[in-house]
py3Dmol code that shows the C-alpha trace and the ligand (Angstrom):
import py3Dmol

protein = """\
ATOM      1  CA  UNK A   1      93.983  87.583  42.319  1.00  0.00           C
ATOM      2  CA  UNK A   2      91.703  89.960  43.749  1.00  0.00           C
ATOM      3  CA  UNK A   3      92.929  93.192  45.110  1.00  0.00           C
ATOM      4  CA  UNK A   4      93.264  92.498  48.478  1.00  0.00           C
ATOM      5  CA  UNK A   5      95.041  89.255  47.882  1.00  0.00           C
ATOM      6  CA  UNK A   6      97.632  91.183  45.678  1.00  0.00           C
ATOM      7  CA  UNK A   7      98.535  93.759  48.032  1.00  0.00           C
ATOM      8  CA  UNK A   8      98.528  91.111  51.430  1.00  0.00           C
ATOM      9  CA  UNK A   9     101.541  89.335  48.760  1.00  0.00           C
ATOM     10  CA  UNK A  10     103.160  92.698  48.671  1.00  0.00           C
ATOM     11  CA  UNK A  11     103.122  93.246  52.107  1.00  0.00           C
ATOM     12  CA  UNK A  12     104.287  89.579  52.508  1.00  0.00           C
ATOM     13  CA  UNK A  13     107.496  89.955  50.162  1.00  0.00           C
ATOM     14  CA  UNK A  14     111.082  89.545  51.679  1.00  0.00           C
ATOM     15  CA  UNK A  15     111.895  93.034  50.580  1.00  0.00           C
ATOM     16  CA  UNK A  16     112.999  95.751  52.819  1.00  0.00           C
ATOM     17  CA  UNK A  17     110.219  98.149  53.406  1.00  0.00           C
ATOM     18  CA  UNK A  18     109.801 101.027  55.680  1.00  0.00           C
ATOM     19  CA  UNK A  19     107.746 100.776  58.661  1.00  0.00           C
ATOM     20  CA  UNK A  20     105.906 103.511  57.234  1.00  0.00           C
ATOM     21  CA  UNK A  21     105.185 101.586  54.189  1.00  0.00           C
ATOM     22  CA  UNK A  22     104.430  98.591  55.537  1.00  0.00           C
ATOM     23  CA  UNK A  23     101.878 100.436  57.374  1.00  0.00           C
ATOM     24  CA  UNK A  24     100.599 102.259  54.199  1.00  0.00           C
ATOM     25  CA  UNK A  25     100.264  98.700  52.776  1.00  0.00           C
ATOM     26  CA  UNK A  26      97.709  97.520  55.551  1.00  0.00           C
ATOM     27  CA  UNK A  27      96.051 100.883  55.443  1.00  0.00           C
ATOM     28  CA  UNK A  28      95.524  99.784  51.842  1.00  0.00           C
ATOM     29  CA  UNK A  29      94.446  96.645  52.751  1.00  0.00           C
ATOM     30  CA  UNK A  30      91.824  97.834  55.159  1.00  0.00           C
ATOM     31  CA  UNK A  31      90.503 100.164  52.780  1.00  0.00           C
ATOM     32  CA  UNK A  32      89.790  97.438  50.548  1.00  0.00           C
ATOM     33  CA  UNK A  33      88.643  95.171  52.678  1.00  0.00           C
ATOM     34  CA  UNK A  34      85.848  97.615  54.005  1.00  0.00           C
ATOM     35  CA  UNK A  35      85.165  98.377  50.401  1.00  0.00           C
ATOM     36  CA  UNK A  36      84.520  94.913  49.127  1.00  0.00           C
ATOM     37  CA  UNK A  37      82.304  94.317  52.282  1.00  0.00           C
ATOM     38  CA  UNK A  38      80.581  97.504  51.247  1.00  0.00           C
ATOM     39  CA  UNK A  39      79.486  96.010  48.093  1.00  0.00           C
ATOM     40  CA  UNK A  40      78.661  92.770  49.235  1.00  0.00           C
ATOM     41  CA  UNK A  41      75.932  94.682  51.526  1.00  0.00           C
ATOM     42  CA  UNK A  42      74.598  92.511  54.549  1.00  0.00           C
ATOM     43  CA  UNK A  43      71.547  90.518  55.387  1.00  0.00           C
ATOM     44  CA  UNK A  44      69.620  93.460  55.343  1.00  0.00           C
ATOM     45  CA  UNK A  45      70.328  94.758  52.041  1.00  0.00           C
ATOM     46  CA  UNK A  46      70.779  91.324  50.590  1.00  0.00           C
ATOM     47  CA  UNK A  47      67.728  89.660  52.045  1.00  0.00           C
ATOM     48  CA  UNK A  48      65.508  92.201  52.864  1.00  0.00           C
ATOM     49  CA  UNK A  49      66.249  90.725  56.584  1.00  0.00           C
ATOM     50  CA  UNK A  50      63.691  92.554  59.304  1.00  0.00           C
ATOM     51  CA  UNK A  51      65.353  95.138  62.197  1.00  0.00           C
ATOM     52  CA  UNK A  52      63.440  96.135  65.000  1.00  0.00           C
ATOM     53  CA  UNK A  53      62.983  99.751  65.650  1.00  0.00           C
ATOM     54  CA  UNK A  54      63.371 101.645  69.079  1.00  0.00           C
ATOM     55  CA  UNK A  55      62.505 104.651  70.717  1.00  0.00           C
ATOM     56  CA  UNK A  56      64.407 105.065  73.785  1.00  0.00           C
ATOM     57  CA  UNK A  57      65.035 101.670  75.010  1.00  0.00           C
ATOM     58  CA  UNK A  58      61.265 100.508  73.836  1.00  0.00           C
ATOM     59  CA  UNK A  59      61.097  98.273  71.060  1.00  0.00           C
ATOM     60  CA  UNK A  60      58.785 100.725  68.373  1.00  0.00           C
ATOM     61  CA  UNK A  61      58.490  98.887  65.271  1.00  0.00           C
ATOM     62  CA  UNK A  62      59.730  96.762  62.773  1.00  0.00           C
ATOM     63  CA  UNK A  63      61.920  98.169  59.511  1.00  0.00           C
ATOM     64  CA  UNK A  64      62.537  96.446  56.272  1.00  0.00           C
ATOM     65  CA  UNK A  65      64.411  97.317  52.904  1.00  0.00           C
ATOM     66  CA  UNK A  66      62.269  96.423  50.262  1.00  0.00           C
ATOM     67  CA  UNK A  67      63.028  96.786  46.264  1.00  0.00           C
ATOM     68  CA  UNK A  68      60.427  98.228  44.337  1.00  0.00           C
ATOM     69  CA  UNK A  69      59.890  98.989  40.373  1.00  0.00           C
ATOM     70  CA  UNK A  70      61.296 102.047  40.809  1.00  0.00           C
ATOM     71  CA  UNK A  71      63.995 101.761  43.334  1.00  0.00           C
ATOM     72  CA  UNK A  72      64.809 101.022  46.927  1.00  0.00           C
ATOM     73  CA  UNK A  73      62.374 101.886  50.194  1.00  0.00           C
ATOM     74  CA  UNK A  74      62.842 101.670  53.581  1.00  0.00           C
ATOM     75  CA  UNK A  75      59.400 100.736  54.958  1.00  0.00           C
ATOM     76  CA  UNK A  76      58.488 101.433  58.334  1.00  0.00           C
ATOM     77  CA  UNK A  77      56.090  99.592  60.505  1.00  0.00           C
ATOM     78  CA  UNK A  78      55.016 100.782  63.821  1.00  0.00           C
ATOM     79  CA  UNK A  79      53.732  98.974  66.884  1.00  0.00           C
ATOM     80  CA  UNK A  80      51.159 101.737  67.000  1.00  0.00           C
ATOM     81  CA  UNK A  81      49.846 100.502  63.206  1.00  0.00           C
ATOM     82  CA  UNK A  82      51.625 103.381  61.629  1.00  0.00           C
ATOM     83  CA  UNK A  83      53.100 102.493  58.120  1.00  0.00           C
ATOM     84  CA  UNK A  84      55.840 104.740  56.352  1.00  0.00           C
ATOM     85  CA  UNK A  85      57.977 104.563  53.620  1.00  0.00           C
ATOM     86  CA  UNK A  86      60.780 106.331  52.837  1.00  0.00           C
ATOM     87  CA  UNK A  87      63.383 106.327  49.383  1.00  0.00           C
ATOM     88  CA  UNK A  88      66.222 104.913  50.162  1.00  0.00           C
ATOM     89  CA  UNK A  89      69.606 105.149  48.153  1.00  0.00           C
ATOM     90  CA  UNK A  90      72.200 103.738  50.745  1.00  0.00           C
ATOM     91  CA  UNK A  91      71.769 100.580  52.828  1.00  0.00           C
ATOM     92  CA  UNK A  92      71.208 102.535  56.121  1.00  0.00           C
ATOM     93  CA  UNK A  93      72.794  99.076  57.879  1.00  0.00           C
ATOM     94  CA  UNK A  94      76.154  98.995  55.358  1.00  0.00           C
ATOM     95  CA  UNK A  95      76.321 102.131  53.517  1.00  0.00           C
ATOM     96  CA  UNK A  96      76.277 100.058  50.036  1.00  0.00           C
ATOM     97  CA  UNK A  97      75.214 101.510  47.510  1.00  0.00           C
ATOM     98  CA  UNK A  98      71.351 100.498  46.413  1.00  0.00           C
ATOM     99  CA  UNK A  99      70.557  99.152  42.640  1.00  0.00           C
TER     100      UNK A  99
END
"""
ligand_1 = """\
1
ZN
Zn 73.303 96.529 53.764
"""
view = py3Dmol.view(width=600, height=400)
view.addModel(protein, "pdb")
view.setStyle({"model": 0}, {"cartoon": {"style": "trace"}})
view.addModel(ligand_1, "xyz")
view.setStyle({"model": 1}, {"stick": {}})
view.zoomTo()
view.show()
């Protein structure tokens, strides 16, 4: 039983908790969740999925995540031709953690 699962059976019990408990319980629960959805990452992370760029309403670009030998970038392409790449630690879609 993951986590989650175990603490949604807590929260289920026929016991007598406090409303403030119960509510610490889901807090809990809501933390986790978010966390295990953090490190599951998303399309973009996972799949190096396109996102469009833009610049005050007007589509700009295209951005992808990419993995290289020696680490994460965030590669930019512009509509003008412009190329950059950046580092990138963090999903900048998720927030997971990059490896
Ligand atoms: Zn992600």
């Amino acid at each position: 039983m993951d986590n989650v699962n175990a603490l949604r059976s807590i929260a289920e019990m026929p016991i007598n908790l406090s409303v403030e408990q119960i509510g610490a319980l889901q807090a809990g629960i809501k933390a986790l969740q978010k966390q295990a959805e953090r490190d599951k990452g998303c399309e973009y992370c996972n799949n190096e999925k396109v996102f469009g760029i833009n610049f005050g309403g007007e589509k700009a670009g295209i951005a992808y995540l990419h993995k290289c030998s020696d680490g994460w970038g965030l590669f930019l392409e512009m509509d003008n031709g412009s190329t950059y790449y950046t580092d990138v630690v963090n999903c900048p879609m998720c927030g997971r953690r990059l490896k």
